[in-house]
C-alpha positions in Angstrom: 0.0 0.0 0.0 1.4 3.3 -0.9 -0.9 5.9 0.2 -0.3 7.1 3.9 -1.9 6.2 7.0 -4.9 7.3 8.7 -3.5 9.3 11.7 -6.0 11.2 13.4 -9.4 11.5 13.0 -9.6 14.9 11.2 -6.3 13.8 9.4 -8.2 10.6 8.5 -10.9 13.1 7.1 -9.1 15.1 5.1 -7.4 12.1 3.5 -10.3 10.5 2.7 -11.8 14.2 1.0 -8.5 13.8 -1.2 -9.7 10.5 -1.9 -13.0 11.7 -3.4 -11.6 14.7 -5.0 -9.1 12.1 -7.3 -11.8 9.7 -7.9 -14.6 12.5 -9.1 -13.6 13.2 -12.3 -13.3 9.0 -13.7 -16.3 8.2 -15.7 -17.8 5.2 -14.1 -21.1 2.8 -14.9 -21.7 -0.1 -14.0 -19.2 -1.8 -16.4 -16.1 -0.4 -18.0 -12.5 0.9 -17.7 -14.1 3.6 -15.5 -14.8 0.9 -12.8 -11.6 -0.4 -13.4 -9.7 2.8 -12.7 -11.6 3.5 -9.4 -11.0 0.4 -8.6 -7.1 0.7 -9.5 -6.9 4.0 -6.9 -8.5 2.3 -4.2 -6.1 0.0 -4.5 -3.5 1.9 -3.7 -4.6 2.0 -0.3 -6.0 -1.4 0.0 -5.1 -4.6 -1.3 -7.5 -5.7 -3.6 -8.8 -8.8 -5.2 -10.9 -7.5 -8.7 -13.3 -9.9 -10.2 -14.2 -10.0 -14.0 -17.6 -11.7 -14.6 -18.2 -12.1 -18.5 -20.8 -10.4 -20.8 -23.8 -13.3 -20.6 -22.9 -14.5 -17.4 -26.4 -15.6 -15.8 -26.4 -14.3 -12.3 -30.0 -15.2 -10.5 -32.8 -13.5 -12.4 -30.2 -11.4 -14.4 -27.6 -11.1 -16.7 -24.4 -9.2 -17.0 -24.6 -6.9 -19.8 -22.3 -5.4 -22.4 -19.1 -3.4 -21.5 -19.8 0.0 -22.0 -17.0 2.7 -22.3 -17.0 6.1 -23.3 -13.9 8.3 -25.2 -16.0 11.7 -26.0 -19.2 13.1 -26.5 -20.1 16.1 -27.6 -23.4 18.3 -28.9 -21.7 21.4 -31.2 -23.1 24.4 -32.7 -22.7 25.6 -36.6 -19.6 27.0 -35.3 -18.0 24.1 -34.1 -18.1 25.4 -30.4 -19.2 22.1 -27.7 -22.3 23.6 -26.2 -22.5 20.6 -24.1 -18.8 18.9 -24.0 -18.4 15.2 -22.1 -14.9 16.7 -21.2 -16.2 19.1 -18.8 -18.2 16.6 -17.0 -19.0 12.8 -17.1 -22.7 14.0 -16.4 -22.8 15.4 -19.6 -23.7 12.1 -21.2 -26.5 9.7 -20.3 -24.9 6.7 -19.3 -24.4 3.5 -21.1 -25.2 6.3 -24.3 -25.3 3.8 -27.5 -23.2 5.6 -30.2 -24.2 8.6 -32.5 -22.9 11.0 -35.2 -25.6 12.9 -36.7 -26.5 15.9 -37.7 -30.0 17.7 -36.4 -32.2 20.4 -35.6 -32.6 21.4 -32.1 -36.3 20.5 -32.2 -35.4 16.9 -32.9 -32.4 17.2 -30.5 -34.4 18.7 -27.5 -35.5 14.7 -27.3 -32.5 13.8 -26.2 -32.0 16.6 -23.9 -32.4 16.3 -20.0 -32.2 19.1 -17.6 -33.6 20.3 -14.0 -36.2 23.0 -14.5 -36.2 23.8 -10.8 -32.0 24.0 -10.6 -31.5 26.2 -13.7 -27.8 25.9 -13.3 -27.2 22.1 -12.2 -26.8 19.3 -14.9 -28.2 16.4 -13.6 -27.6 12.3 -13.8 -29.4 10.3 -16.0 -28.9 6.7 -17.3 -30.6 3.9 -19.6 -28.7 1.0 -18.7 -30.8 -1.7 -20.4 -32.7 0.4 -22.8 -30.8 1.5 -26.5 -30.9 5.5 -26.0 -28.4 7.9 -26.2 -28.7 11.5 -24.7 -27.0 14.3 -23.3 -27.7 16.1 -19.8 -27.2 19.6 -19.4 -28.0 22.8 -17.4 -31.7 24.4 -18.3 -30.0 27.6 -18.9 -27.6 26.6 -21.1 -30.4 24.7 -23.0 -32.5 28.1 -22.7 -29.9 30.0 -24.3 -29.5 27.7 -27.3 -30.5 29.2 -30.6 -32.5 27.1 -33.4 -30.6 25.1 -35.6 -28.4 22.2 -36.7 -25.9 20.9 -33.8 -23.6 18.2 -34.5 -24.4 15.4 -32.3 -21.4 12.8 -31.7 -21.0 10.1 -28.7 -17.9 7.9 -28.9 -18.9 5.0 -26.9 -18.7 0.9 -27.5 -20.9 -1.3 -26.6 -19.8 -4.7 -26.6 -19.1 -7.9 -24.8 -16.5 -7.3 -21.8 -16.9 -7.6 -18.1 -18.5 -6.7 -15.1 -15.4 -5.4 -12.7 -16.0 -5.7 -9.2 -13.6 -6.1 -6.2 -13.1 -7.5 -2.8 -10.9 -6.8 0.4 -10.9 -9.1 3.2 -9.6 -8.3 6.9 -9.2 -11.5 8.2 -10.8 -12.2 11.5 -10.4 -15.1 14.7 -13.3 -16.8 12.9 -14.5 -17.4 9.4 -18.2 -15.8 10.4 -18.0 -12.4 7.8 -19.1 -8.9 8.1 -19.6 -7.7 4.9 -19.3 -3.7 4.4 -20.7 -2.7 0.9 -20.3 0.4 -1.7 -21.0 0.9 -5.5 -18.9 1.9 -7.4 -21.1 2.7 -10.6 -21.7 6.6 -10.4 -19.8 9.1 -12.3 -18.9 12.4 -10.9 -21.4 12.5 -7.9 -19.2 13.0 -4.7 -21.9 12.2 -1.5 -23.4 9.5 -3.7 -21.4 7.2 -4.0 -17.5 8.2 -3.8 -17.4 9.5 0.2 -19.1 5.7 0.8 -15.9 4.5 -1.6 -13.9 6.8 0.8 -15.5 5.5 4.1 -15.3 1.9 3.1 -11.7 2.1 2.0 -10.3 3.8 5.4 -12.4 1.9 7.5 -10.7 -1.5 6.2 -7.5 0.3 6.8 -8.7 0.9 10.6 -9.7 -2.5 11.3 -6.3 -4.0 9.6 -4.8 -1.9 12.5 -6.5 -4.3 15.1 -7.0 -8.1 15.6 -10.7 -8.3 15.0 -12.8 -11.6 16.2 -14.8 -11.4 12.7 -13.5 -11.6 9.3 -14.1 -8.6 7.6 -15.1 -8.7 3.3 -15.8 -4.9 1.6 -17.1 -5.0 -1.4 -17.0 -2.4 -4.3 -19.4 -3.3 -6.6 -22.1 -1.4 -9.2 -24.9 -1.1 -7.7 -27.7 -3.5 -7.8 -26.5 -5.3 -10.7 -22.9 -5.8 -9.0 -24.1 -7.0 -5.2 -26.3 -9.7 -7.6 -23.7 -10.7 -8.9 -21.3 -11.3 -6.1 -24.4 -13.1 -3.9 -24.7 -15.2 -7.1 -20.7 -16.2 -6.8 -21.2 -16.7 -3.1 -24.3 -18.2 -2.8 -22.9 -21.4 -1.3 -21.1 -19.4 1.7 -23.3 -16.7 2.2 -24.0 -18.9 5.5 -20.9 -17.0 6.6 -22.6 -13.4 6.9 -23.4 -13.0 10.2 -23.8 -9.1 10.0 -23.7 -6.6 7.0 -23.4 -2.9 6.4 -24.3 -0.7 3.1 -22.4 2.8 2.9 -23.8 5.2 1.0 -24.3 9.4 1.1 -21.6 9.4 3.6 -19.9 12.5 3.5 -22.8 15.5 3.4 -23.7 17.6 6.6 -26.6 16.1 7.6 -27.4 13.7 10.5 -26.4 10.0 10.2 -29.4 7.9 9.3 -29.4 4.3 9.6 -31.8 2.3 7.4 -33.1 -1.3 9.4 -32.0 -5.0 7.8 -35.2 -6.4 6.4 -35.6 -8.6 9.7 -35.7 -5.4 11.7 -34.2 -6.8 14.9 -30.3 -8.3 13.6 -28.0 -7.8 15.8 -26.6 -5.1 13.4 -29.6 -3.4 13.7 -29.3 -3.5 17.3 -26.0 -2.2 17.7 -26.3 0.8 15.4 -29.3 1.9 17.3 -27.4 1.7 20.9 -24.2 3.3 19.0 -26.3 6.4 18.0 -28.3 6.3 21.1 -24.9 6.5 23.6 -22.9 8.8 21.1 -25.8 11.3 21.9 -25.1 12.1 17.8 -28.1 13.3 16.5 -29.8 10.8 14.0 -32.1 8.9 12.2 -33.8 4.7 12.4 -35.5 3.9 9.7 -37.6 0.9 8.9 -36.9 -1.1 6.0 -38.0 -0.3 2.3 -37.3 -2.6 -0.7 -36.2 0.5 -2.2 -32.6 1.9 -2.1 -28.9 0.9 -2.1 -27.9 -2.5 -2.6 -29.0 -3.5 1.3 -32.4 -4.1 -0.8 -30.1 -7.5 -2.6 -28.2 -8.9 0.7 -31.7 -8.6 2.3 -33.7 -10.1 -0.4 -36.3 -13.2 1.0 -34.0 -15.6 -0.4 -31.0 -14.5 1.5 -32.6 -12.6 4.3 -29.0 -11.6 5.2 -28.8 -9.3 8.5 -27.1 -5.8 6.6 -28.5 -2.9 7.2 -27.5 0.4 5.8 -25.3 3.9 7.0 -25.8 7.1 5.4 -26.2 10.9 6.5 -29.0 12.1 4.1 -30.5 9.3 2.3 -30.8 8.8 -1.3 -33.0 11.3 -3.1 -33.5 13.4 0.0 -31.3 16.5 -0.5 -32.2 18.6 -3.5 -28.4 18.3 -4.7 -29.0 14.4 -5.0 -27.6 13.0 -8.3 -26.9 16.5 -9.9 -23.5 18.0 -10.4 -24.3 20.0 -7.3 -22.9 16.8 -6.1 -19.5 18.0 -5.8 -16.4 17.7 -3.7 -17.6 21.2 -2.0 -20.8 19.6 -0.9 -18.9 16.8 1.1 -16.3 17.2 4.2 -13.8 16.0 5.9 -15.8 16.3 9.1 -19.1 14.5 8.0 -16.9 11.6 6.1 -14.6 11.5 9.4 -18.0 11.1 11.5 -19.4 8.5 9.8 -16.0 6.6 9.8 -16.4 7.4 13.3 -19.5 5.9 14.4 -18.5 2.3 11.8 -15.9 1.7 14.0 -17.7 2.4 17.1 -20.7 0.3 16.0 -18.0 -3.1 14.8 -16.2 -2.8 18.4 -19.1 -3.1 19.6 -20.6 -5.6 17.3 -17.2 -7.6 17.4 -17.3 -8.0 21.5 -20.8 -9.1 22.0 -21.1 -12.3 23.2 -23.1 -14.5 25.5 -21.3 -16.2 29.1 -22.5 -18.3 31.0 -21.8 -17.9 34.8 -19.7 -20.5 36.1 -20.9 -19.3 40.2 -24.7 -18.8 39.6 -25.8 -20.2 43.1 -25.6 -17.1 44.9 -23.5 -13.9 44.5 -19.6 -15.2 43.9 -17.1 -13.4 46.6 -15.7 -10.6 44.0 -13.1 -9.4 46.8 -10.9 -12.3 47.3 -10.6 -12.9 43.6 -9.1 -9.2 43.8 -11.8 -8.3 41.3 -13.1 -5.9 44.2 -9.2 -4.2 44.5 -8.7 -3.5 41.1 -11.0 -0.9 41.1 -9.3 0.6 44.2 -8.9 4.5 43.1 -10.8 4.5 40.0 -13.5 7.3 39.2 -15.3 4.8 37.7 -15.0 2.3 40.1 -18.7 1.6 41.2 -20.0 1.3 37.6 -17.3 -1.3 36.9 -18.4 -2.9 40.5 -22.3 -2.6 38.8 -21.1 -3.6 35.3 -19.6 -7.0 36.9 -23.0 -7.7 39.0 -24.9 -7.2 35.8 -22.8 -9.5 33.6 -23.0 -12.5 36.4 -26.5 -12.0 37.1 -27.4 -12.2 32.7 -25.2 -14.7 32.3 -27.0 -17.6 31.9 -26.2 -18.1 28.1 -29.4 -16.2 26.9 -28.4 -12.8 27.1 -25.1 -10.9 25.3 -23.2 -8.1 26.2 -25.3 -5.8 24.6 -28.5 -7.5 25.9 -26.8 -6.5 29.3 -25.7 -2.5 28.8 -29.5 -2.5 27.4 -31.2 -3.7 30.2 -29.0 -1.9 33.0 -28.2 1.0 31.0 -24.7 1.1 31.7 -22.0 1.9 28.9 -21.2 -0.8 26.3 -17.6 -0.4 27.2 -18.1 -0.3 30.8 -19.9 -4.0 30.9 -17.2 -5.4 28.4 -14.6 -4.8 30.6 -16.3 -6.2 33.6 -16.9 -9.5 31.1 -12.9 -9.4 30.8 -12.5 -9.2 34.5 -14.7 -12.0 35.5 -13.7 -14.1 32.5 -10.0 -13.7 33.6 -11.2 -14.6 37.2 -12.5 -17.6 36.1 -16.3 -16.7 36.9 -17.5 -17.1 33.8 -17.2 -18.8 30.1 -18.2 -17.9 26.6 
């Protein structure tokens, strides 16, 4: 790995703003060398493993589709001069454009033509991924100001068999029971949706290569929809593995974190962001589940029913600058990206220290003092929740109830009752 190392928080943020700033201007879809270029930067700071899944490939109820790639587009005036130029802006073109070169009048043109009414000034994003079109997007008053006439029309793309690029990191854990953390990777120019969730994803691995974690962590950087199909179609046969799961997405704007429910609605992930938010005091969002969304809508489909829920600040389509070219590296920050990182590392220390014990004393309250359990609190400031943290872990520890199932119920700190499960567990009180 060649790029540098997190180092603190707000350093961690800023590196991952430079991350999004590099990655904003690659044209990406949900095939092509655009995929494979992200992909290539990211691995610079990860180790990577990229996949290439042929053209045809049947993956469950769909099919990977031609490569598309793009080398200019362009809609000229009699002049010559690009009115609406693909080199300014991957926007500019509707993705997975089939090619053109034409001549036309701007009434036959204006077909083709998509702008935002209400956001004179923004061009937004617009694809037809399994449709033949071609088009160009544009700012309503740059279409406004266009005069009748011909305009040269010209999209240099290819459509043709290739591959669907997608990649995978893996932390490796003390078990082989996974954590999946999830991205896509499929959006051109659009820097809160999806590239600060690229930028997230990529220094959280980092962060929890820095530690010996008891779960194995996989990310995945995949198109959406049609890339997480594809990987649960490569994995069906150990998808058993996915204990827990986590969709990033919209994760560097300044709104409040919002975290969407798994489809079951009580997984333990879903648990564990809610008493994260809830004890960081952050203000937030839980939402139930909708089938509509990010790729949390494919790990939690009835067939899988996988427990992965999903982390963003606003959500999808709920800020006015959602999929337009006000979408920019100005519109995220180092502070909202280095939150969010924040509270996904709080929410898998959590996740990867909840357990269930069994109490190896249960008749009675065990003598705490002469296992020395009672001294080693001796000066602490703390030292009467971590004597109430060790009552409450012996008296829920009958097998039935975890860690978190404890702090919940007594209302103590997370951190507070896994340390008293270390004490007593050292002491010999009680046994996973």
């Amino acid at each position: 790995m060649t790029a540098a190392g997190e180092g603190t928080t707000t350093g961690a943020g800023e590196q991952m703003h430079a991350l999004v700033e590099r990655l904003y201007p690659l044209c990406r879809s949900i095939t092509g060398d655009g995929v494979r270029a992200t992909l290539d930067i990211v691995g610079e700071y990860l180790p990577l493993q990229v996949h290439e899944v042929p053209t045809g490939t049947q993956v469950l109820d769909w099919t990977v589709p031609q490569e598309w790639n793009i080398r200019d587009a362009y809609v000229a005036d009699a002049s010559g001069h690009r009115v609406v130029d693909f080199a300014a802006s991957s926007l500019h073109v509707l993705g997975y454009s089939v090619p053109v070169s034409a001549t036309m009048p701007l009434t036959e043109l204006r077909a083709h033509l998509h702008t935002l009414p209400d956001h004179p000034s923004w061009v937004p994003y617009r694809t037809s991924y399994y449709k033949p079109e071609w088009g160009f997007c544009l700012a309503q008053e740059t279409l406004d100001a266009l005069p009748d006439g011909e305009y040269e029309v010209r999209v240099d793309s290819t459509l043709a068999n290739g591959h669907l690029t997608y990649a995978e990191h893996v932390v490796p854990g003390q078990v082989q029971d996974e954590v999946i953390v999830s991205c896509h990777v499929c959006h051109p120019s659009l820097a809160n949706d999806n590239l600060a969730g690229i930028a997230v994803a990529t220094f959280l691995a980092r962060a929890l290569a820095e530690t010996t974690p008891y779960y194995t962590y996989r990310f995945i950087f995949a198109p959406g929809t049609i890339g997480a199909i594809t990987w649960l179609a490569r994995n069906a046969e150990r998808v058993e593995r996915v204990k827990h799961g986590l969709v990033l997405a919209c994760a560097g704007d300044s709104g409040q974190l919002t975290y969407k429910r798994s489809r079951r609605g009580d997984a333990e992930i879903d648990r564990v962001m809610r008493h994260v938010l809830a004890a960081s005091e952050r203000p937030h969002h839980i939402t139930e589940f909708t089938p509509y969304g990010y790729d949390e809508r494919q790990y939690c489909s009835p067939g899988f029913n996988l427990g992965v829920g999903s982390l963003s600040r606003t959500p999808y389509a709920g800020y006015p600058e959602y999929h337009t070219s006000a979408d920019n590296p100005d519109f995220v920050s180092p502070e909202a990206m280095a939150d969010t990182l924040a509270v996904c590392r709080e929410a898998f220390a959590v996740l990867d220290r909840n357990r269930r014990y069994v109490n190896l004393s249960p008749y009675g309250e065990p003598q705490l003092g002469r296992r020395g359990l009672y001294d080693s609190l001796g000066g602490r400031s703390d030292a009467k929740q971590a004597q109430l943290a060790m009552l409450w872990v012996l008296s829920l520890s009958e097998g039935e109830h975890s860690l978190l199932d404890v702090a919940e119920r007594s209302g103590l700190p997370f951190g507070a009752v896994a340390a008293a499960a270390d004490a007593l567990h050292d002491a010999g009180l009680i046994k996973a």
